[in-house]
Every structure is written in structure tokens, then in C-alpha cells.
PLY file of the C-alpha trace (Angstrom):
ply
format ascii 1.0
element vertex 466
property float x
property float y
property float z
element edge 465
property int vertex1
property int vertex2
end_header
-131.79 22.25 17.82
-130.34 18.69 17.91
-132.20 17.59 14.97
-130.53 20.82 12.70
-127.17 19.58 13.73
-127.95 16.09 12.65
-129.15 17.13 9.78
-125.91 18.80 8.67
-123.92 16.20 9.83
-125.52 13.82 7.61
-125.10 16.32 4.46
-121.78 16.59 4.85
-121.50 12.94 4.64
-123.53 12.69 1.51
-120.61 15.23 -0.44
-117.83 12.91 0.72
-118.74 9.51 -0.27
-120.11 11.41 -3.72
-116.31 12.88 -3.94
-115.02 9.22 -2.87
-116.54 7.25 -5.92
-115.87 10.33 -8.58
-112.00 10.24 -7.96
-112.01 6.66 -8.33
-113.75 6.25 -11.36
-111.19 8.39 -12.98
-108.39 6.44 -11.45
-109.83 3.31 -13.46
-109.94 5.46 -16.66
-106.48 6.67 -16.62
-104.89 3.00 -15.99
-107.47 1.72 -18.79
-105.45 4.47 -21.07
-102.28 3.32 -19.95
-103.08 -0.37 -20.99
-104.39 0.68 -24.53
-101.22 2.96 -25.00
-98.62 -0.02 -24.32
-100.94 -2.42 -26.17
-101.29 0.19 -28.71
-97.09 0.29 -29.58
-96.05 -3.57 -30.70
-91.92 -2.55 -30.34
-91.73 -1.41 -26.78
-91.51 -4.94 -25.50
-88.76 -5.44 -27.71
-86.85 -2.86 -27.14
-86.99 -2.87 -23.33
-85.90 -6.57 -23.27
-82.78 -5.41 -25.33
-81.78 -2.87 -23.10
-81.92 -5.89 -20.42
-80.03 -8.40 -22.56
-76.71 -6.16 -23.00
-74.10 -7.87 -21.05
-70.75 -6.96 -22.33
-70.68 -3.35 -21.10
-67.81 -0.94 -21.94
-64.12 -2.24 -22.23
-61.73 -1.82 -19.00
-58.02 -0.63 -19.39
-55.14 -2.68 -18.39
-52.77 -2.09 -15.90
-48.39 -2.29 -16.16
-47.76 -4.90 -13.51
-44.09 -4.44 -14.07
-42.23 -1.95 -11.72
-39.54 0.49 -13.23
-35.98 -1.13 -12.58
-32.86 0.08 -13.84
-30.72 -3.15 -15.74
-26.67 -2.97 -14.65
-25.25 -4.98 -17.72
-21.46 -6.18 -17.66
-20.02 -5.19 -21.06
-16.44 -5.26 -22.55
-16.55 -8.98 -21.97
-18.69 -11.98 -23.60
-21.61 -10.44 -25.54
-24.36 -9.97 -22.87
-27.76 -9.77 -23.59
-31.09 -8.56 -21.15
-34.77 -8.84 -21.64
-36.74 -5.43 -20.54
-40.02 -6.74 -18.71
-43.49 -5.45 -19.42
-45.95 -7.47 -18.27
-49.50 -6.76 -18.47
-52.87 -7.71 -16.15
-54.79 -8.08 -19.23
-53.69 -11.21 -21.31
-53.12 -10.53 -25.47
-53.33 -7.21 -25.26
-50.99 -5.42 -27.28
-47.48 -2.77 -26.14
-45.49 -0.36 -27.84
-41.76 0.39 -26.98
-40.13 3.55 -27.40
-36.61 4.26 -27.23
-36.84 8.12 -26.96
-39.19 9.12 -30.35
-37.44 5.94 -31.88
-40.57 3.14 -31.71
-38.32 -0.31 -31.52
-41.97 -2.19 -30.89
-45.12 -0.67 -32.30
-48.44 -1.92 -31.22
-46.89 -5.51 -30.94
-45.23 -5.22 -34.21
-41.13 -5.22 -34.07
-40.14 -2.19 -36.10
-36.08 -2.36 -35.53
-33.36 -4.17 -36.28
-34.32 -7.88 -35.68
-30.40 -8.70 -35.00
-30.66 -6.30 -32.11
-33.94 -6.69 -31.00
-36.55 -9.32 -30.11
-40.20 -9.20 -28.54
-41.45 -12.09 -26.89
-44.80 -11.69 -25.81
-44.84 -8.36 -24.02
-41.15 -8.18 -23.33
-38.27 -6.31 -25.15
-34.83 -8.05 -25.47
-31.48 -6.18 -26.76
-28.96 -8.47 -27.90
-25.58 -7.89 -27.28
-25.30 -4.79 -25.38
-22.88 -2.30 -25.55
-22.64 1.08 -23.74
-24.79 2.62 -26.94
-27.23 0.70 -25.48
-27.43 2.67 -22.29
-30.56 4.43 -21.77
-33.77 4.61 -21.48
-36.61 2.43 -22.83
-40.56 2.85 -22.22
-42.98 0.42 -22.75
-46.46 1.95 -23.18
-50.28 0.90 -23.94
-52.14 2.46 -25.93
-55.20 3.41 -24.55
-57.40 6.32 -23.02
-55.56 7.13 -21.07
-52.52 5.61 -21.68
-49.92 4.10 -19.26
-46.45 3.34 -19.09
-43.27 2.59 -17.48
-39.75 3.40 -18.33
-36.92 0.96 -17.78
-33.07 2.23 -17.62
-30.01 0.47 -18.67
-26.33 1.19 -16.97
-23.68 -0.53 -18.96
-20.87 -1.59 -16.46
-17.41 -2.28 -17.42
-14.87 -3.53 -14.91
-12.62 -1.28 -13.53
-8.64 -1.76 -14.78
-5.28 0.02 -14.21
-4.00 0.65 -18.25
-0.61 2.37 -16.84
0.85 3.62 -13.31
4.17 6.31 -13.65
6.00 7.92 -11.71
7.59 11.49 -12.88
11.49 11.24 -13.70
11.10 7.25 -14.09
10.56 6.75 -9.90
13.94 8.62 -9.19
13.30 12.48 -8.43
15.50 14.47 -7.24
15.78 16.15 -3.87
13.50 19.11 -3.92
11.40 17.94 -7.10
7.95 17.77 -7.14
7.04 14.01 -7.90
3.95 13.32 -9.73
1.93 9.91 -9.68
-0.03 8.90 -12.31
-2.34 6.07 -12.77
-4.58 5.49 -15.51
-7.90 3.20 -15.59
-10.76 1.82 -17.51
-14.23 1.49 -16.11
-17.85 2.39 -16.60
-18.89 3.93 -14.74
-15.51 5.63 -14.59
-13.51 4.11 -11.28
-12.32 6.05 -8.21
-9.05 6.25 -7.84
-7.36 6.01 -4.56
-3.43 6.47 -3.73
-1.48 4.72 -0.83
2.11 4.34 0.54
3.61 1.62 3.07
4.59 3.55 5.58
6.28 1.80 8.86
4.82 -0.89 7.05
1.15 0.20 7.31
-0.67 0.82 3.79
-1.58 5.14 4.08
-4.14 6.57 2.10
-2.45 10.00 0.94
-4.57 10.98 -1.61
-7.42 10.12 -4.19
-7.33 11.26 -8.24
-5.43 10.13 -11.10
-2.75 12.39 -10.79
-1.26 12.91 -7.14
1.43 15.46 -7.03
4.38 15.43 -3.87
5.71 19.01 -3.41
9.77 19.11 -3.19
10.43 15.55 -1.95
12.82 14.30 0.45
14.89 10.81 1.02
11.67 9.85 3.19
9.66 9.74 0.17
11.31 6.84 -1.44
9.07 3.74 -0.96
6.45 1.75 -2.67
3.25 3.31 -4.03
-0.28 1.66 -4.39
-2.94 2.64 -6.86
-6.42 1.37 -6.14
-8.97 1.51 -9.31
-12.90 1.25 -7.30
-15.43 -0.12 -9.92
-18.79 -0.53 -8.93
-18.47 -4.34 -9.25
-14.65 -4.51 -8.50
-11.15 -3.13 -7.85
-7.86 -3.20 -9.42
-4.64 -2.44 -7.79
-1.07 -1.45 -9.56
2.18 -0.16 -7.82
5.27 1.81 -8.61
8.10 2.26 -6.82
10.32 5.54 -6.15
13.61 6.04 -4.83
14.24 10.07 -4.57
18.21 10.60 -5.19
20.78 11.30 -3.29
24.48 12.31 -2.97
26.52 8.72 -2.81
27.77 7.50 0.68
31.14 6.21 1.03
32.05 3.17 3.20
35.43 1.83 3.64
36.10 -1.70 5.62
39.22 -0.50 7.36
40.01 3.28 8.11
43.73 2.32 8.72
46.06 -0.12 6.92
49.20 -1.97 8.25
52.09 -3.13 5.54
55.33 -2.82 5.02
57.86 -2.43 2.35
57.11 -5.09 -0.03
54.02 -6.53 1.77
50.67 -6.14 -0.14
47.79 -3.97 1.07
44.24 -4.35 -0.12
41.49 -1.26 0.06
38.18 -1.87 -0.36
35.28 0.64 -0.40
31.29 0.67 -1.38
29.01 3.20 -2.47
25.66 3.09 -0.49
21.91 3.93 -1.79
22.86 5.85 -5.03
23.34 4.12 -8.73
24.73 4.92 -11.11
27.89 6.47 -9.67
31.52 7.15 -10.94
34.19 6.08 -8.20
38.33 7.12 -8.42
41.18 6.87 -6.20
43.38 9.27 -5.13
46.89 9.36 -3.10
46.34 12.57 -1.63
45.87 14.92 -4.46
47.04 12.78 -7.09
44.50 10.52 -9.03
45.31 7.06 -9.39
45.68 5.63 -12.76
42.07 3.51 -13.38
44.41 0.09 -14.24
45.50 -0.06 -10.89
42.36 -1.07 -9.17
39.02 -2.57 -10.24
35.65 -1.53 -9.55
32.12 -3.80 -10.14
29.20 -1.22 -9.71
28.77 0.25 -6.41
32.19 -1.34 -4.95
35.82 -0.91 -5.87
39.01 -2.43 -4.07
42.32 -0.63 -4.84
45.44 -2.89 -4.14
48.95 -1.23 -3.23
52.61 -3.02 -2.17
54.82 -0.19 -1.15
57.97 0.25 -2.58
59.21 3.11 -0.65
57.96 5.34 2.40
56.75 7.29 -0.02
54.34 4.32 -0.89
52.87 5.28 2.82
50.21 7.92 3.50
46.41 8.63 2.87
44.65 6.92 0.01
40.78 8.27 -1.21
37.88 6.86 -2.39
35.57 8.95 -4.15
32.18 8.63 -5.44
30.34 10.72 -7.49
26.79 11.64 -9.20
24.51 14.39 -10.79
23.76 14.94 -6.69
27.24 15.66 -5.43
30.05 13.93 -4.15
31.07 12.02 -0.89
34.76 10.45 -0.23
36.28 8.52 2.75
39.82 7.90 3.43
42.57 5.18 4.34
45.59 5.61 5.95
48.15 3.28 4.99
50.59 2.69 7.53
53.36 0.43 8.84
52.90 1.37 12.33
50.77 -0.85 14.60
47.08 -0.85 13.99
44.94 -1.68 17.21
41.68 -3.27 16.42
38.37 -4.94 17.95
39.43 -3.68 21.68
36.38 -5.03 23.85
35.92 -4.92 27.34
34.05 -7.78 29.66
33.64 -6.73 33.05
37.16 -6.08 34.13
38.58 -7.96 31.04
40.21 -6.29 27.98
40.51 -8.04 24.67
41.78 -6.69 21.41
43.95 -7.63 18.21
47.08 -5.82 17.01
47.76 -5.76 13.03
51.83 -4.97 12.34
54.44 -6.59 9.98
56.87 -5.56 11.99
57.91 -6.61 15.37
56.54 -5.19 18.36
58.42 -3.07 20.56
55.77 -1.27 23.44
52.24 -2.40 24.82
50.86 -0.19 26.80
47.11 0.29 28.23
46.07 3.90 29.68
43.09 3.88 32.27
41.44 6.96 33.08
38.96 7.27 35.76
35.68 8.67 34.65
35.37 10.10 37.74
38.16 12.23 38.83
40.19 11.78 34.98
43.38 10.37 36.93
45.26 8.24 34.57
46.66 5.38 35.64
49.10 3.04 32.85
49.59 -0.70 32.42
52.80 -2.36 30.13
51.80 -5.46 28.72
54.74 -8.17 27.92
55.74 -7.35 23.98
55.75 -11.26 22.42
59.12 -12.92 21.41
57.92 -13.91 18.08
56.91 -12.50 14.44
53.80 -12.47 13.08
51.77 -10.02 11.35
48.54 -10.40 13.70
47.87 -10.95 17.17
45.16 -11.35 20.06
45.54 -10.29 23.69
43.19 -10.41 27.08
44.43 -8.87 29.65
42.51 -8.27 33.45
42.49 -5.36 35.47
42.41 -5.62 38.84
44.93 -3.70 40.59
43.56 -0.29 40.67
40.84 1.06 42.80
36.92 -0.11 42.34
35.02 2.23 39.87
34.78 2.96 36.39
37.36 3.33 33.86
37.50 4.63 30.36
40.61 1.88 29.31
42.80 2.93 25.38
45.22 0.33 24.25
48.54 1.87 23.00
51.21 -0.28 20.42
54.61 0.76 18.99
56.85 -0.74 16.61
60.00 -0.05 14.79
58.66 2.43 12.76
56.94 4.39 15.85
53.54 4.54 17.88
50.38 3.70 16.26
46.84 5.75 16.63
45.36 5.14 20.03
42.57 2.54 20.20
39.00 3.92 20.11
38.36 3.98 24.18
36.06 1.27 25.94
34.00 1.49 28.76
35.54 -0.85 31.68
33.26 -1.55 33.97
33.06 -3.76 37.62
36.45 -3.12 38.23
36.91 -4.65 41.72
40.05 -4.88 43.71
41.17 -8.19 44.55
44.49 -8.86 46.62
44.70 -12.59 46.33
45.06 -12.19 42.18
47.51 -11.41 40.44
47.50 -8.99 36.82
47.50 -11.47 34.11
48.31 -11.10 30.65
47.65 -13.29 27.75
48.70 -12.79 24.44
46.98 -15.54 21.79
48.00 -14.90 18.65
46.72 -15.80 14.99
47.32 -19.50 14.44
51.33 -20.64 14.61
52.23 -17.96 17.46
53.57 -18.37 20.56
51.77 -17.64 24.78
52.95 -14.48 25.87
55.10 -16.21 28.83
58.24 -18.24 28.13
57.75 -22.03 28.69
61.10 -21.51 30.67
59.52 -19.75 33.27
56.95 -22.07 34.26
59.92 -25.13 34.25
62.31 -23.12 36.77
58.66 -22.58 38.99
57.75 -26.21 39.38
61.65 -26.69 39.77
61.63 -24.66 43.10
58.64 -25.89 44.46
59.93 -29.27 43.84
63.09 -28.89 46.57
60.71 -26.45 48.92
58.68 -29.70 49.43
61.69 -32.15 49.65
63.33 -29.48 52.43
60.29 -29.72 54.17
0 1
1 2
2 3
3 4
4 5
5 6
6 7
7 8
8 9
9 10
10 11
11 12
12 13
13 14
14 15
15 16
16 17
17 18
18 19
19 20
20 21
21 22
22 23
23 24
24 25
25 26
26 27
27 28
28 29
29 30
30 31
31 32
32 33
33 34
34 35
35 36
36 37
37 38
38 39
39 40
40 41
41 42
42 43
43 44
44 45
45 46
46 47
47 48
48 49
49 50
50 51
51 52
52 53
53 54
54 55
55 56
56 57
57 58
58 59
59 60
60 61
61 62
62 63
63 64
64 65
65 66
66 67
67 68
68 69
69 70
70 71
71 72
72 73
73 74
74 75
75 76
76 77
77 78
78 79
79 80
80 81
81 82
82 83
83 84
84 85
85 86
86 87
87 88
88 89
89 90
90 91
91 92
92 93
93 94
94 95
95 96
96 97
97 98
98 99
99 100
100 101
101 102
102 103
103 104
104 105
105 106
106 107
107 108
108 109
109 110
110 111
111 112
112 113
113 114
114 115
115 116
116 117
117 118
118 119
119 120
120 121
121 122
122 123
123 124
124 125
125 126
126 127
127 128
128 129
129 130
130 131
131 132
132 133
133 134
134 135
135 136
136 137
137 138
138 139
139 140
140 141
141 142
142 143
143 144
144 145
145 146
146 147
147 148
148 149
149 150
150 151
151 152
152 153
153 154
154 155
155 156
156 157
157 158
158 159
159 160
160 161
161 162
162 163
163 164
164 165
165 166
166 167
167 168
168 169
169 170
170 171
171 172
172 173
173 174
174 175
175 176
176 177
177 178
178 179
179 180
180 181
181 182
182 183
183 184
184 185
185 186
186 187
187 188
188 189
189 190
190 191
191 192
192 193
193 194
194 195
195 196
196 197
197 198
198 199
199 200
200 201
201 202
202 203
203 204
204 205
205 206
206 207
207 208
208 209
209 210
210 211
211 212
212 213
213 214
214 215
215 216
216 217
217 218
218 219
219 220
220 221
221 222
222 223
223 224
224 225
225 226
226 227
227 228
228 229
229 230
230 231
231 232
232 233
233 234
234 235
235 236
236 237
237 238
238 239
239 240
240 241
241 242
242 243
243 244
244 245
245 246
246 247
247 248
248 249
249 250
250 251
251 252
252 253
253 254
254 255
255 256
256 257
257 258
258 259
259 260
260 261
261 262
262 263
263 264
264 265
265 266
266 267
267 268
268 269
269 270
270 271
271 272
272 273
273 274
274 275
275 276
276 277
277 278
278 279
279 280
280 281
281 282
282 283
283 284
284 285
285 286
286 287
287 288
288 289
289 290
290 291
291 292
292 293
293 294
294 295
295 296
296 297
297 298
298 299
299 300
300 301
301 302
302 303
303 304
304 305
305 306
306 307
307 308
308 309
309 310
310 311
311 312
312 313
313 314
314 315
315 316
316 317
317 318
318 319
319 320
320 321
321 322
322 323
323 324
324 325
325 326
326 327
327 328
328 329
329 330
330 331
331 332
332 333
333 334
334 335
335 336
336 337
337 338
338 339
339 340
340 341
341 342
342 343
343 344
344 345
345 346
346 347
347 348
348 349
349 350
350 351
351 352
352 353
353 354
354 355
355 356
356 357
357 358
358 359
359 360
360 361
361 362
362 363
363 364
364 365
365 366
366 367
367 368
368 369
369 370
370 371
371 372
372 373
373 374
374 375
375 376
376 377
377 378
378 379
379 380
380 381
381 382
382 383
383 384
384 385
385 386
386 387
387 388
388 389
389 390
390 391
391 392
392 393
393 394
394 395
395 396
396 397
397 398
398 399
399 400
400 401
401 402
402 403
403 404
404 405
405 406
406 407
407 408
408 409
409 410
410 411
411 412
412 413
413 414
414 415
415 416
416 417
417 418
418 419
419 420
420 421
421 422
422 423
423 424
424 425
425 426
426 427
427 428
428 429
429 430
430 431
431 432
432 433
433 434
434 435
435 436
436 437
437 438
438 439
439 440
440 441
441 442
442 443
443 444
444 445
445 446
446 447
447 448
448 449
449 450
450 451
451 452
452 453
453 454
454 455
455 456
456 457
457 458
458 459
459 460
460 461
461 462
462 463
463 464
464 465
């Protein structure tokens, strides 16, 4: 039994080292076959060390290293030109440049106008640009696939106020609608912004070329600023309006003292409004142009009486397109009462009269209670036609007093003084009431030197009796 398993143990054996040495002797043949085929073809060495000496390979594209930028060129100055930059990662290699389907550069070669155009290297420059030029401008390669960039070019002109109006030349009238204009250059176009001093701040009121103020009033006159906002600058104009108004009569004295034969001059000024007409008047009647002179806004009227009838209420009269405005002067040969001020319990005032004085009076009334309460004040012995007086209250009860000063002449009373305020009135036993009169320069004091000479007299003996 042992020795029949040996036995095919052994056979076994036998078939694989028989398999072993058959499979490698046709190994050997096939690599013999190999060798003779290779040997057998004389160009495949060749051609294999070809495909090994190719170094060059296929060509690479190039690359725009330049960034679209948009150019902001100044024009309707000097002649400005700017260079368009395309530069390229690949040295010599060659650009086109396009200006819409218009080639200015073709493949390197310039194809425009060589006045307005130069290439250097791979660059475009525009000479003198202008805002045709604005626009924009691609520089391409040409290649698969092709790249490009496009550059843009903003023409800029500085902004600048042409004109700046006002409607009815700066002078509306009351109720009008004013309109502001205000013209510019620029490119881009300018903003236009509107401002008026005002308490003298500068107010924005309003932006546009054209600013419109709906039925204006007197508060409306004033200076107005125009602001032109470029993109590299601004420009500023102003205009001025003054809306119109009715005139405004002054006159530098209401009331007028003269006398028969004694000149009287009348003065009176128109205020805010130009240009005006002005004419006199003695109460209805018109006075004949010759007889006074007038210089624009101011016109003085002079008048020596001949009669009463000479007396009485003279007009000034202004007028305009707006209306009309008048004030009046009473010429009189009464006393006129003037300038009456009051310092603590102290009255001062002047007197205007060509004729002698014949009553002084002052009229206190308290503000309190309204009692009334009068003072005379000595009349002065001499003639003049002006004179000061001061005289101290201090002989009525403490409080407050409204005080009038009244003055008579020959020909009568004169208007009451406007009334002061007297104030601090305080009562003081140990003084006396005093009252000065100073006139203009050449009068007399109110008290007689004689007076004072028969006082020092009697105090003289008093002391010798003694």
C-alpha cells in the first residue's frame, strides 16, 4: 500500500518538471522572434530617438498684465495727451487696438491717423484729446482664445459760471415770483447749488440752474451765491436783489420855528427805494419845483415868511411805480421844545423861538395816582433864537413822574414836549429848586447878576453886626 502511493507521487512529479522545461523553451523562442523583428526593421531606432529629441513642444498664450482703468483727462485747456497701457507677459508678441469696429492698431501695425495716434511698443497714445476722444478702447491678442482688456476715457473740463441773473434785473416787485439763474460749463456737467446770507450765515435754499422764489417779500432782498461743483473743482458767482418797495419819508425836524422875515430850511430823505419822484406841497397846493432843490433820494425846501399866511404845514412827498409815502412839517413861530432829557431828578431841554419868551412851565404827573403837579421856570431877560435849560426837581413827593415841558411866546403856546420818564425823585428839605437857563453862545444865566451883589451885600453887615 505505501509503495502504490509512492509510486504516484513520483509520477506526478515526472509531468511537472516535463511541463516546466516545455513552457520555457517557448519563452526563449518568442524573445528570439522579438530580436529578429526589431533587427529585421533598420528605421525604428530612428524614429523612436526623434520622438525623444522634440523639445520645443506646443506654443503657450500670453497673458494682459495690464488691469482695466478708466483715464480722467483735463481738456478745454493746454492740449493733453495719455498713453493707454497694454502690457504683455510674453515679450515681442504682437496687439491689436480697437476703438469700437474701428482697428486704430492692427496686429502691431498703426492703421489711423499718425497725428492722432502713436504705438510704442504695446501701448496706444492719443494725442491731444478732446471730448471726441471719450470712450472706449480695447486692446486685444490674437490668439486661441483670445484675450483682452478695455480701457475708458472721461474727458474732464473744469467747471465755470458763464452768467448768473436775476429776473426783473435783481429788483422784483412785492408779490413777484423771482427767478435765479446761473449758467455753467463743465464735463461732466457741474452741480449747481444756490445759497443766501442770511443773519449772516451762508443757507443752502436750493440746488438747479434755475431756482424760482414764489411772491417775494422785503425779506428777500439780500445777496445770492451760486456754487458750480466740478469733479475736480468749484466756481462760485453772486447776484444781488433788492425786492421794491413803496418810498419812506424822513424829515429832520417835524416842527419849524421862524418868524416874519427869518429863513426856514426843510429837509427830507427818501429811504430804501430808487428811483423816486419827490414834490412839495403847502397843504394842497404844490410848490413850484424852482423853489427847492433835490439831489436823488434827498430834497431841502427853503421858505422866509412874508406873511402869517407864510405859516402852516409844508409836505414832502415821494413817489414810485410801488405807491407813495409823505411826511409833514409844521412851520411855526411859536416856541418849539426840543431834546427834553431827564437824569435822575434832572430835566434838560432846548427851546427854538425868534421871538421872546413869555411862559415856562413844566407839568409833572404822577404815574401812580395821575395827580399833576406844575413848575414855572424864570422866562430869560434876553433875545436869542435858541436856548438850553436844566432844571431839578425836588420838591414834590418821592416816586415816579412822567415830567412835559410847556413854552409860550408872543404869538401863543407851543406843542407840548414829548413826555420823559423822571425817575429817583427824592425829597430833600435842605435844597432848594434850582433853575438854570444856558443858552446858545452870547446869552445871558437865567438869574440877574444883581441879585447875587445885594446877597453878599447883606451877609456882609449880618457879620459886621455880629
Amino acid at each position: 500500500m505505501e509503495l502504490r502511493r509512492l509510486s504516484i507521487c513520483l509520477a506526478f512529479l515526472l509531468v511537472a518538471v516535463i511541463s516546466h522545461s516545455s513552457e520555457a523553451r517557448h519563452s526563449l523562442e518568442r524573445r528570439d522572434a522579438d530580436v529578429d523583428f526589431f533587427q529585421d526593421d533598420p528605421g525604428s531606432d530612428n524614429e523612436q530617438n526623434d520622438e525623444g529629441d522634440d523639445e520645443d513642444g506646443p506654443v503657450p498664450n500670453a497673458t494682459i498684465l495690464t488691469k482695466p482703468e478708466v483715464y480722467k483727462v483735463p481738456i478745454g485747456g493746454r492740449p493733453v495727451g495719455v498713453r493707454l497701457e497694454c502690457k504683455i507677459d510674453i515679450p515681442d508678441t504682437m496687439v491689436t487696438w480697437m476703438r469700437g469696429d474701428i482697428g486704430l492698431v492692427v496686429l502691431g501695425t498703426l492703421m489711423a491717423d499718425p497725428t492722432k495716434y502713436q504705438k510704442s511698443g504695446t501701448d496706444l497714445i492719443i494725442n491731444n484729446v478732446t471730448q471726441a476722444d471719450a470712450g472706449g478702447y480695447q486692446c486685444k491678442v490674437e490668439q486661441t482664445p483670445p484675450v483682452q482688456i478695455e480701457h475708458q476715457i472721461e474727458t474732464v473740463q473744469s467747471a465755470q459760471i458763464t452768467s448768473i441773473t436775476a429776473s426783473d434785473d435783481g429788483k422784483p416787485a412785492p408779490g413777484a415770483d423771482l427767478t435765479l439763474t446761473c449758467t455753467a460749463t463743465g464735463m461732466p456737467a457741474p452741480k449747481i447749488i444756490w445759497s443766501k446770507l442770511v443773519n449772516g450765515q451762508n443757507a443752502k435754499i436750493g440746488e438747479g440752474a434755475v431756482h424760482t422764489i414764489k411772491n417775494v417779500k422785503v425779506e428777500d432782498s439780500g445777496t445770492y451765491f451760486c456754487y458750480a461743483m466740478g469733479s475736480n473743482n468749484a466756481d462760485t458767482k453772486t447776484v444781488d436783489v433788492s425786492v421794491r418797495r413803496k418810498p419812506k419819508v424822513h424829515v429832520h425836524r417835524a416842527v419849524i420855528n421862524s418868524a416874519i422875515g427869518v429863513e426856514a430850511l426843510m429837509r427830507c430823505n427818501v429811504h430804501e427805494q430808487e428811483p423816486v419822484t419827490i414834490r412839495w406841497f403847502k397843504g394842497d397846493q404844490e410848490i413850484d419845483w424852482s423853489r427847492y432843490t433835490t439831489r436823488g433820494t434827498e430834497s431841502n425846501l427853503t421858505v422866509t415868511p412874508q406873511s402869517d399866511a407864510d405859516f402852516g404845514t409844508y409836505t414832502c412827498r415821494a413817489e414810485c411805480d410801488f405807491g407813495t409815502h409823505h411826511r409833514s412839517i409844521e412851520l411855526v413861530e411859536t416856541p418849539v421844545v426840543e431834546r427834553l432829557e431827564s437824569d435822575g431828578s434832572k430835566l434838560s431841554w432846548s427851546v427854538h423861538s425868534h421871538l421872546p419868551l413869555t411862559n415856562i412851565e413844566i407839568q409833572l404827573i404822577d404815574t401812580v395816582n395821575g395827580t399833576l403837579k406844575k413848575f414855572d421856570v424864570p422866562v430869560p431877560d434876553h433875545k436869542t433864537h435858541e436856548y438850553d435849560f436844566t432844571y431839578v426837581v425836588n420838591s414834590v413827593e418821592p416816586g415816579h413822574y412822567d415830567a412835559v415841558v410847556k413854552v409860550e411866546n408872543s404869538k401863543g403856546m407851543g406843542e407840548n414836549s414829548q413826555a420823559v420818564e423822571l425817575k429817583e425823585v427824592e425829597q430833600d428839605p435842605e435844597r432848594i429848586q434850582e433853575a438854570r437857563m444856558g443858552p446858545s453862545p452870547g446869552a445871558a444865566h437865567a438869574h440877574h447878576p444883581t441879585t447875587a451883589l445885594i446877597s453878599t451885600v447883606l451877609m456882609y453887615l449880618l457879620v459886621r453886626m455880629l
